[in-house]
N, C-alpha and C positions, 0 to 999 in steps of 0.2 A: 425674552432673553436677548440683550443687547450690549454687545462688545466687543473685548480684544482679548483672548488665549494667549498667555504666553508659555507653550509647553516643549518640554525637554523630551523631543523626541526619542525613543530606544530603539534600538539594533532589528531588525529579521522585522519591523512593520513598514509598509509604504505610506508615505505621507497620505496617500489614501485611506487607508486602514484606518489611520490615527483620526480623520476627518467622520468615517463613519462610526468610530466610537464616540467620537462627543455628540454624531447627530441621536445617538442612541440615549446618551444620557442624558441631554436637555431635549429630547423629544421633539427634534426640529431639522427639519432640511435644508435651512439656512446654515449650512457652515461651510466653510471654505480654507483654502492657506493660500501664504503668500511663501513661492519659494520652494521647490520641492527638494527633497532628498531620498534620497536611494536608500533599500531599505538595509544596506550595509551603515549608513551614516547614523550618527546620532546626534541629541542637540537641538539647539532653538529653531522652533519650528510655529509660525506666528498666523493665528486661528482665528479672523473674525467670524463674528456670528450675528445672523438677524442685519439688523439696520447696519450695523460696521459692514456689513459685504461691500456694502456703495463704498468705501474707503478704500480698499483692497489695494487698489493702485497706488496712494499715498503711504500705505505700508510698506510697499515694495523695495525696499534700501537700495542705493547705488554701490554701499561697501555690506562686504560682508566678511567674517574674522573664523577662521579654521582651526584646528590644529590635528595633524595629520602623521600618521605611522606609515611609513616609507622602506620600504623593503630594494634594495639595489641587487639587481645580481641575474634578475627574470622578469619579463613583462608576457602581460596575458591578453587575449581579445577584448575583455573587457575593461581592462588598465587596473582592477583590484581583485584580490585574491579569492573573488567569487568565480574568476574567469578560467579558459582554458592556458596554460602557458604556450606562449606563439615565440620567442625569444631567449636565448639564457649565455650569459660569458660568466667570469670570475671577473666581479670587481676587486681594484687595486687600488679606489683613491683614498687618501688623508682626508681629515678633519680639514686641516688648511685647504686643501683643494675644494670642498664638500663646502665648507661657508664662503669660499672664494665664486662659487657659483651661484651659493645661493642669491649675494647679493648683487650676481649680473643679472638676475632677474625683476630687480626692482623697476619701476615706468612701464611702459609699455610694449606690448607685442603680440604678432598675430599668431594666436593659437588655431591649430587643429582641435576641431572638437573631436569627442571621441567615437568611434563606429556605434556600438551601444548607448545611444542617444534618443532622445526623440526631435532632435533637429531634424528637419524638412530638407529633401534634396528632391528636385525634379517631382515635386507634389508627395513624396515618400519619405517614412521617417526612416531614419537611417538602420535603427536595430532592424528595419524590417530587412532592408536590405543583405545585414548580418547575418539572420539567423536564415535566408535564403541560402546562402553563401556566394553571392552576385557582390564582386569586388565594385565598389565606386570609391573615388578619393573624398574625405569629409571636408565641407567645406570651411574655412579659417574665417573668424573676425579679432577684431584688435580689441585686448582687454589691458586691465592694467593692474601692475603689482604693486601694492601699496609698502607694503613692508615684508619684509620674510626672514626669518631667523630660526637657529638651532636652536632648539628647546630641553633637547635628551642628551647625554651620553650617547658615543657610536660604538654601536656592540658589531664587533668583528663576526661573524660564525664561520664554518665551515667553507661556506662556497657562496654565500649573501652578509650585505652590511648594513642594519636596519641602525634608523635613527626616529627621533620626532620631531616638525618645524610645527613655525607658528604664522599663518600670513592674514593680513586683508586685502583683500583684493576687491576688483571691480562685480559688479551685476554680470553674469552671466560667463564667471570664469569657471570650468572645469578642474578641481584640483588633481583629480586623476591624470588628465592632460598635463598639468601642471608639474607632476612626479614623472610623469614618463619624457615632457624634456629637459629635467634636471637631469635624469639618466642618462640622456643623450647627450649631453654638455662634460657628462666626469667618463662618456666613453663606454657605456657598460647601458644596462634594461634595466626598465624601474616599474614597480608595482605598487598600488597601497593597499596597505592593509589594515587600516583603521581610520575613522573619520569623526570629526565632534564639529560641529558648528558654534561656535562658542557666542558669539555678533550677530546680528541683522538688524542692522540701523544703530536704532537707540535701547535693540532690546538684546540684552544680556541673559547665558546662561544661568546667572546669577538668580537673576528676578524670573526662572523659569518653575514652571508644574509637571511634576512626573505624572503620569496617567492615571497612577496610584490615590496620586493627593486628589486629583481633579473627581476619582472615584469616591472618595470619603468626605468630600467637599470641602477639602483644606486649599483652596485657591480661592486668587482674586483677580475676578473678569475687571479689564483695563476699561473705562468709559473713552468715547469715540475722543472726548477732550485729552483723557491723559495718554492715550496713544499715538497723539496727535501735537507733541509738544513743540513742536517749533513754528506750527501754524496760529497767531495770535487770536483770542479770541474779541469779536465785536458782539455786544448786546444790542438787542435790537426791540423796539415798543411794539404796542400793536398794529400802530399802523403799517408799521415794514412788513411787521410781520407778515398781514395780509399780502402785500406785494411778493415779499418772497416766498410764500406760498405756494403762489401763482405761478412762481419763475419769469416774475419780470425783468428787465433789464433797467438798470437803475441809477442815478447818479451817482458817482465816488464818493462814499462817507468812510470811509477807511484809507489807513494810510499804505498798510502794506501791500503786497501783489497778489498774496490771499490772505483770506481771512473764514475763520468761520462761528457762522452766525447762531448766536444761542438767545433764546426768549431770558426774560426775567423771573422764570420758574427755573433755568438751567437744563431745561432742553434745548439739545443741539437740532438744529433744525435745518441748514445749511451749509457749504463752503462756497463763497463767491469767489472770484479773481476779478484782477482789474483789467479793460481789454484795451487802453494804452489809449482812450480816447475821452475820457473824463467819466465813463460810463464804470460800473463793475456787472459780471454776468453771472448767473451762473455755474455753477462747475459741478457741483456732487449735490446733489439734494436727496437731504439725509431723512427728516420726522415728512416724507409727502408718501 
């Protein structure tokens, strides 16, 4: 068994969980994901298996597409409605104020990740530090907002004003993070309480597999080729072949900067790159 999973993760499982039920059902320890989410989140959740492990990397998308239920009014230690509440005022802001912020967040900016993480601080992940209760400051990197929009109606209640937006954002943004300094920007605490992954890269909730389907075998495992659409493919005879086998390093016969390399049976067998000196090398060797 040899591919790419594209499954619509559910709610209360960890992208682990979901890893060890497919290693259940195809009977194999080769499985892996690209991308985790929390077992609050749901949504595209992108599963090579077998020989796609070596690809892992080139799955890995630089964008990825949310949409997210946003609670204003109380923020928790863990930024979604799993947490304890650490925060609470009466928010006061409009619509007009509320999409006036959302779109100061478009480009970039350095976020705090959030304490409930498994980002590394001083060799420690940081929930570890959490659920100690040893205060450290979490460390920020610069992420970027691609687009961000209201997508709901904003329901007033009592003493909170929940809404739902819609973003893409960069590799390794927190949207948790992301709601609690929209909060901080309209003046008030923010929480989420719902998450769908909707994007990662070129794969879509759309073209995804509930657990269900995957159990009754209504899915269609993606080949290394068609998960892999924007890397051209180069056919190659026997004699290459042999060479690439081998992991030689080889003269430039391709044009782009990678490529990957399939026999004339339409096995995927390699991705070389080019190493900017007339040579191509190497990169993922895929049938060795």
């Amino acid at each position: 068994m040899n591919g790419v999973l594209i499954i619509n993760k559910p709610k209360d499982l960890t992208s682990r969980d979901v890893v060890n039920i497919i290693c259940e059902k195809f009977n194999t320890k080769k499985v892996g994901h690209t991308g985790t989410l929390d077992p609050i989140a749901e949504g595209v959740l992108v599963v090579p298996i077998g020989r796609a492990l070596k690809i892992s990397e080139l799955l890995t998308s630089e964008r990825k597409e949310y949409i997210a239920k946003v609670i204003l009014g109380y923020e928790t230690d863990m930024l979604d409605v799993t947490g304890k509440e650490v925060n609470r005022n009466i928010p006061t802001c409009t619509k007009e104020e509320i999409i006036k912020v959302l779109n100061s967040f478009i480009g970039k900016y350095n976020q705090q990740v959030p304490m409930y993480s498994a980002v590394k601080k001083d060799g420690k992940k940081l929930y570890e530090y959490a659920r100690a209760g040893i205060e450290v400051t979490p460390p920020s990197k610069e992420i970027e907002i691609f687009s961000l929009e209201l997508v709901s109606d904003i329901i007033y209640l009592k003493d909170t004003i929940e809404f739902s937006i819609k973003c893409e954002v960069s590799k390794g943004t927190y949207i948790r993070s992301l709601i609690r300094d929209i909060a901080y920007k309209l003046d008030t605490f923010g929480t989420m309480k719902e998450l769908i992954r909707t994007k990662q890269g070129n794969f879509s909730i759309d073209n995804s597999y509930t657990l269900e389907q995957i159990e009754d075998d209504k899915y269609t495992l993606l080949s290394i080729k068609e998960a892999l659409p924007n890397i051209k493919v180069t056919k190659i005879d026997d004699e290459l072949l042999k060479k690439i086998k081998n992991g030689m390093i080889l003269d430039s016969f391709f044009e782009d900067d990678i490529a990957l390399l399939m026999d004339y049976n339409n096995n995927e067998i390699a991705i070389y790159k080019q190493d900017g000196n007339g040579k191509v090398r190497p990169y993922k060797m895929i049938e060795v």
